[in-house]
C-alpha positions in Angstrom: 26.1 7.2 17.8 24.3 9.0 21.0 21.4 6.7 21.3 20.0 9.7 23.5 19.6 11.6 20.0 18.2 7.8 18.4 15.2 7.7 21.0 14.7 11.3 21.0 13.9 11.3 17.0 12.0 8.3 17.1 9.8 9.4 19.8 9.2 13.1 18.0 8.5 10.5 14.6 5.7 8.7 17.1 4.4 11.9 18.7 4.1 13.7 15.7 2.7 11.0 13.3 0.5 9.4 16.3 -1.0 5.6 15.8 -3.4 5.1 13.4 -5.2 1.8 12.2 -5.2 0.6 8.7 -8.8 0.1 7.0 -9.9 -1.4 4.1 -10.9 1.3 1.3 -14.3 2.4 1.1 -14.0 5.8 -1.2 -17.3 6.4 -2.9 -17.1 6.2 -6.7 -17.3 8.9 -9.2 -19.8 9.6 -13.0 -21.9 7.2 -13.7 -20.0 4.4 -12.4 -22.2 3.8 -9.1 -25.7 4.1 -11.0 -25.0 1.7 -13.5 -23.9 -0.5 -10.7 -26.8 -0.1 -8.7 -29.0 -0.2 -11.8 -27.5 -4.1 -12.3 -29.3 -5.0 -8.9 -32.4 -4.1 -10.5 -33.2 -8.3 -11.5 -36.8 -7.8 -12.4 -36.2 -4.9 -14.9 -38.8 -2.6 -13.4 -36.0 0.0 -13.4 -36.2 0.5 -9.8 -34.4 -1.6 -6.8 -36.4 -2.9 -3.9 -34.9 -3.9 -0.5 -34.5 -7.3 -1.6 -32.6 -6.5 -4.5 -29.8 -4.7 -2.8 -27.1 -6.0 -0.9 -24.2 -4.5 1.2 -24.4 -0.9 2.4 -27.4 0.0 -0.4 -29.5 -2.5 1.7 -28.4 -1.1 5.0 -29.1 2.4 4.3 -31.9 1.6 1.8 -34.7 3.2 4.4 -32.7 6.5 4.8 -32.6 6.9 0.8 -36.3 6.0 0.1 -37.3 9.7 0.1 -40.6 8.9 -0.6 -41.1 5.8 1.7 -42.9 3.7 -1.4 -40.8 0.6 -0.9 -38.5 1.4 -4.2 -35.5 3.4 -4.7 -35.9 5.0 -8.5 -33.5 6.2 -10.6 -34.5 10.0 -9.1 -33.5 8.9 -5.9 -30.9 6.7 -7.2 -29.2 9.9 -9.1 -29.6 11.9 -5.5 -27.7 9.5 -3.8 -25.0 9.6 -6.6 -25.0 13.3 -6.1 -24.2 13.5 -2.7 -21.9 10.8 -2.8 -20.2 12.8 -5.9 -20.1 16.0 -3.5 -18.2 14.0 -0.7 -15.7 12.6 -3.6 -15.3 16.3 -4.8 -13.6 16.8 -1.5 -11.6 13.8 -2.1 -8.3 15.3 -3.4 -8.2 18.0 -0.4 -9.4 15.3 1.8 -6.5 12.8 0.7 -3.6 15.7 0.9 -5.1 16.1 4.4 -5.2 12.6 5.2 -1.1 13.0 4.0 -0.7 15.2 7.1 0.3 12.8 9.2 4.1 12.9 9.2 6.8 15.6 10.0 7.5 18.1 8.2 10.7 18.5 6.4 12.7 21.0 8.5 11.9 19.0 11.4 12.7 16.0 9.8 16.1 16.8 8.8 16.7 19.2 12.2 16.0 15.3 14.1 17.7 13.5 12.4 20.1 11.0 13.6 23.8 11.5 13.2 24.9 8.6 11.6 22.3 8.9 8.6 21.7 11.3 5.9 18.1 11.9 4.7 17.1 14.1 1.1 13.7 14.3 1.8 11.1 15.0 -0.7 12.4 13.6 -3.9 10.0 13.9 -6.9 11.0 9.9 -8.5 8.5 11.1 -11.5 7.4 14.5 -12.6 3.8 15.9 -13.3 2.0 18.0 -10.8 0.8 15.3 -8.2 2.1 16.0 -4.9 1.7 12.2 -4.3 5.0 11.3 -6.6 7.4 11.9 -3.5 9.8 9.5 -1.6 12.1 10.5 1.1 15.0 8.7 0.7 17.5 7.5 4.3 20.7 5.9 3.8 24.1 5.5 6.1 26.7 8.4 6.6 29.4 6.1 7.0 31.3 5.2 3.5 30.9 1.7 2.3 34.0 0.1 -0.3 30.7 -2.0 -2.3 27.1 -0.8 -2.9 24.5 -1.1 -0.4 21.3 -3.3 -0.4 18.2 -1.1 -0.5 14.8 -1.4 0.7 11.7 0.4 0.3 8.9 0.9 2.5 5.2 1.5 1.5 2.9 3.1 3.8 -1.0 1.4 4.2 -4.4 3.4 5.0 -6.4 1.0 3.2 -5.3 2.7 -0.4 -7.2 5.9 0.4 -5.3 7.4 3.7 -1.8 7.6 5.0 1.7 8.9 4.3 6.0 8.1 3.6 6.5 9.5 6.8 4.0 7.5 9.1 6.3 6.2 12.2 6.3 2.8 11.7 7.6 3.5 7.7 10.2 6.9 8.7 11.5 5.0 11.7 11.9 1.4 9.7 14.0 3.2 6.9 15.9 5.2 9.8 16.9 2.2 11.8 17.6 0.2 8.2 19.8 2.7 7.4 21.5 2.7 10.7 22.4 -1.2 9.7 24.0 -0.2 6.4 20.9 -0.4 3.8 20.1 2.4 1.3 16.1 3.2 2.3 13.5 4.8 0.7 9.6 5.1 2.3 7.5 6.1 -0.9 4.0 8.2 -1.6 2.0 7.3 -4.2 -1.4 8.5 -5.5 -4.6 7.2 -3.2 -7.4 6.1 -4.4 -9.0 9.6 -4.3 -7.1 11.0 -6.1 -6.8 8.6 -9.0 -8.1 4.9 -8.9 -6.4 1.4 -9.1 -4.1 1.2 -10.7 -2.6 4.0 -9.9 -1.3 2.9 -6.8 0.5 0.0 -8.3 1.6 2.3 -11.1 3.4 4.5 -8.9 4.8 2.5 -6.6 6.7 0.6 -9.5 7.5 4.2 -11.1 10.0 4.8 -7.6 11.3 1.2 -7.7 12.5 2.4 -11.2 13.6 5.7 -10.0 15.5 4.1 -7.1 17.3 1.9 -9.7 18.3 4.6 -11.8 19.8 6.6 -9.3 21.2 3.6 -7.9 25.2 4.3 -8.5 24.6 7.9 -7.2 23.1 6.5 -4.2 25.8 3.2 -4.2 22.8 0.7 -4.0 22.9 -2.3 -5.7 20.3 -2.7 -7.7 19.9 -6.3 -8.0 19.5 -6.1 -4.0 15.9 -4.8 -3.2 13.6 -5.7 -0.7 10.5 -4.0 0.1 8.2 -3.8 3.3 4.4 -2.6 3.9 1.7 -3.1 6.1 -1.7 -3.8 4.9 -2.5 -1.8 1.6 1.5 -1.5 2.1 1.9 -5.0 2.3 -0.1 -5.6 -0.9 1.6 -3.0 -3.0 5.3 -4.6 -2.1 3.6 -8.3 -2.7 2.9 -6.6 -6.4 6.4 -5.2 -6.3 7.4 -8.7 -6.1 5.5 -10.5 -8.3 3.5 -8.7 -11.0 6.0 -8.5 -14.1 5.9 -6.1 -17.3 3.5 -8.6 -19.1 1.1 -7.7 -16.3 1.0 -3.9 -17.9 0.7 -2.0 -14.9 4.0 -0.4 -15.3 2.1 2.7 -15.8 2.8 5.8 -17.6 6.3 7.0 -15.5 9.8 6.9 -16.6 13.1 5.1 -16.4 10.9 2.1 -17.9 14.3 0.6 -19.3 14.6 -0.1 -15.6 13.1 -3.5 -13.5 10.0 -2.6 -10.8 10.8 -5.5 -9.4 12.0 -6.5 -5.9 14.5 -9.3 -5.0 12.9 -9.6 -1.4 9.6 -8.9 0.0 7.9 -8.9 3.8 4.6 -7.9 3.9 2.1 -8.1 7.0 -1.5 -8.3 6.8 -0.9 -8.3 3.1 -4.6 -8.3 1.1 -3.3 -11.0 -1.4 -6.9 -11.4 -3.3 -9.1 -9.0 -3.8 -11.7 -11.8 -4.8 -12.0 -13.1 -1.1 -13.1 -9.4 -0.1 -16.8 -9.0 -0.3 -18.2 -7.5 -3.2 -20.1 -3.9 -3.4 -20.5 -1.4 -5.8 -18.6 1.3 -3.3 -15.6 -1.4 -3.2 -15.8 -2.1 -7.0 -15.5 1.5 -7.6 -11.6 1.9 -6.4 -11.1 0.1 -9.7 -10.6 2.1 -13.0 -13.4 1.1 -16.1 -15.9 0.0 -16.7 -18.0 -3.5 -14.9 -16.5 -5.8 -17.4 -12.6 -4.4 -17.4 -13.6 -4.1 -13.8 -13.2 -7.9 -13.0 -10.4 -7.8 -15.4 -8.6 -5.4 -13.2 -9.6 -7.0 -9.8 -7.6 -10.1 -11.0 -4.6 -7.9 -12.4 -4.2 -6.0 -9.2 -4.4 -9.2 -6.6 -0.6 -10.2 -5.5 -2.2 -14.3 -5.7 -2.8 -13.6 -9.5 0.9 -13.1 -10.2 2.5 -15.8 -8.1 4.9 -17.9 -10.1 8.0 -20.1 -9.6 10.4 -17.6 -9.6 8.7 -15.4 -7.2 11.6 -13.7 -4.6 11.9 -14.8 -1.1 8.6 -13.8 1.2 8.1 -13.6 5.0 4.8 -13.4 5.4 3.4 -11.9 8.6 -0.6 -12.1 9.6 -2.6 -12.6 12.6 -5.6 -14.6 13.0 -7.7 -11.9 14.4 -7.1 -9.4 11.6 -10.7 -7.9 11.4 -9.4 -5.9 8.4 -7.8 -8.4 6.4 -9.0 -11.9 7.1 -6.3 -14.4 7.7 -7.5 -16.7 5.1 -5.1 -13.9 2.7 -2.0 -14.7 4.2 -3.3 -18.4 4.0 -4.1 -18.6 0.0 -1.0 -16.1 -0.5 1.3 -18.7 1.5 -0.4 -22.1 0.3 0.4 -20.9 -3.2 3.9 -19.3 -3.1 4.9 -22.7 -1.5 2.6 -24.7 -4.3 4.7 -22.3 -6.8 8.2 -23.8 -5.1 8.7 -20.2 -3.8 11.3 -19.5 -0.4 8.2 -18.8 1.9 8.0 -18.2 5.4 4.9 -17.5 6.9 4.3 -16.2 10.5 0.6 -16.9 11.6 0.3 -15.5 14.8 -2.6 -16.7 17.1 -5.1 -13.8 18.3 -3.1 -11.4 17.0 -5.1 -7.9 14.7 -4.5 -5.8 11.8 -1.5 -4.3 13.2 0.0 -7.6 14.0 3.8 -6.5 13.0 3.8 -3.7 15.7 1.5 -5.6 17.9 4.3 -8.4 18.2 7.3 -6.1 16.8 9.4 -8.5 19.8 9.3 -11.4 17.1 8.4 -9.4 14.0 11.1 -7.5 13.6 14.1 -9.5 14.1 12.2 -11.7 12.0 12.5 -9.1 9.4 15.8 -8.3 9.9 17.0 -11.6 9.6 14.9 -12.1 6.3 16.5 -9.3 4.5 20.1 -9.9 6.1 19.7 -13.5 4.5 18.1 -12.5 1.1 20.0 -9.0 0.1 22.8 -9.4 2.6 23.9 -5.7 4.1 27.0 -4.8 3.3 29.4 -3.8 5.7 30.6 -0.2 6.4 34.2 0.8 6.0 36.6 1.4 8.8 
């Protein structure tokens, strides 16, 4: 392989895609949903909400949205708010195709690629007219006498932002496939487009997809691993735990097939949504109404779904993550372990929210060795 044409790729995947940090979701919500949230505040049942009765951004901004400076915020200036928050979320499905804009396009991903791989880019794993059921799937040129392992990476952005073809996701599939695995980096709706669980929904839709396909593709599917960072890292965590019982297989096809993975690594995973603050704004990525609501929260946190027969984890976080708090990958850890699950967990000291590129010297062969010991790679044919 000319390793000239390797670093040449990877460096137009960087260039192209550029770095970008991973932040928690704060989309606004839609309807009615926010007013009757910020109606609940209202303790005294005057039908307005004072300073003292708000909390999170509401208090923070509650001067700015007092039109009329009385001390209150009524349901008149309650409904403007909604409005104008309604007019930003209008934007919200442009807004999310442009935040999608961050990889390479097609032609030049397939002009760069590397020799020794073949990429079919732009796979729809579901149909239906969202531009977000897309995977791009990577695996080895050479010819192999025994299916592959497969892995499949999921992009973060904090559930409302980023892409498949993000570098860190493109070039981890590339250079997986370069060691003999079957890889696919995988869209999925963000939240503004459609709210939890959506996300989840999708991402177990292409798991599905990637098992049907998997004798055209000569993967093994009892041989899966994924990887994601951050909103990544939680939707692979869910990939790996959350079972059919959960019902968030969603609406997609190939349901005769498992979503489930046989390996997971996930850094700076969000393992419980629980230990985020709670807010109206963050409540609102969540389908339903208040009371489904905290149903859903539960449903959709990785922790919730931990059981003894969990797969294999390496779990990476650093305990400077401003985004996600460390104390995720602690609870996440503590109870894989509790659960007798193979755990390990890779604290590292002072280290942020993009702690696997941050420290990608101990990270990644970390990785590598987890998924060469859990899924094996199988080698390539003379």
């Amino acid at each position: 392989m000319n390793q000239r044409c390797i670093l040449c790729f990877l460096l137009g995947v960087l260039f192209v895609t550029g770095a970008r940090a991973q932040q928690a979701d704060r989309a606004p919500a839609a309807g009615q949903t926010l007013l009757e949230n910020w109606l609940k505040m209202d303790r005294d049942g005057d039908g307005k909400l004072s300073n003292d009765e708000t909390t999170g951004l509401m208090k923070r901004f509650f001067d700015r949205n007092d039109a009329n400076k009385d001390g209150f915020l009524d349901r008149q200036e309650l409904e403007a708010l909604q409005k104008r928050l309604a007019s930003n979320r209008g934007q919200s499905t442009q807004n999310a195709n442009r935040n999608r804009q961050q990889g390479m396009s097609t032609e030049q991903l397939l002009k760069n690629a590397p020799e020794d791989v073949i990429i079919e880019a732009g796979i729809a794993y579901r149909p239906g007219d969202s531009k977000a059921w897309q995977l791009d799937l990577v695996r080895p040129k050479a010819a192999a006498s025994e299916p592959r392992p497969g892995i499949v990476f999921v992009h973060g952005g904090g559930w409302r932002s980023g892409d498949k073809r993000a570098a860190t996701f493109l070039r981890g599939a590339i250079e997986y496939a370069q060691k003999g695995y079957v890889c696919i980096t995988v869209n999925y709706r963000l939240t503004g487009e459609a709210p939890f669980p959506a996300c989840i929904e999708d991402v177990k839709c292409a798991v599905r997809w990637f098992r049907a396909h998997a004798k055209k593709y000569n993967v093994d599917p009892n041989r899966l691993g994924g990887y994601g960072n951050s909103a990544g890292a939680h939707l692979v965590s869910m990939l790996g735990l959350c079972p059919p019982a959960a019902k968030l297989e969603g609406d997609g096809p190939y349901q005769d097939q498992s979503s489930l993975l046989q390996a997971v690594c996930a850094s700076a995973t969000p393992s419980d949504f629980g230990l985020f603050p709670r807010s109206p704004r963050g409540d609102s990525r969540f389908k339903g109404e208040a009371d489904q609501r905290e149903t859903l929260i539960r449903a959709c946190s990785p922790i919730t779904h931990v059981h003894q027969q969990a797969p294999p984890f390496l779990l990476i976080h650093g305990t400077a993550d401003g985004t996600v708090n460390v104390k995720h990958g602690d609870v996440f850890a503590e109870a894989l372990k509790k659960a007798g699950a193979d755990v390990t967990y890779m604290r590292i000291d002072g280290a942020g929210h993009g702690v696997f590129n941050q420290h990608s010297d101990r990270t990644k062969p970390a990785m590598e060795t987890f998924f060469s010991r859990t899924l094996g790679k199988q080698k390539q044919t003379p």
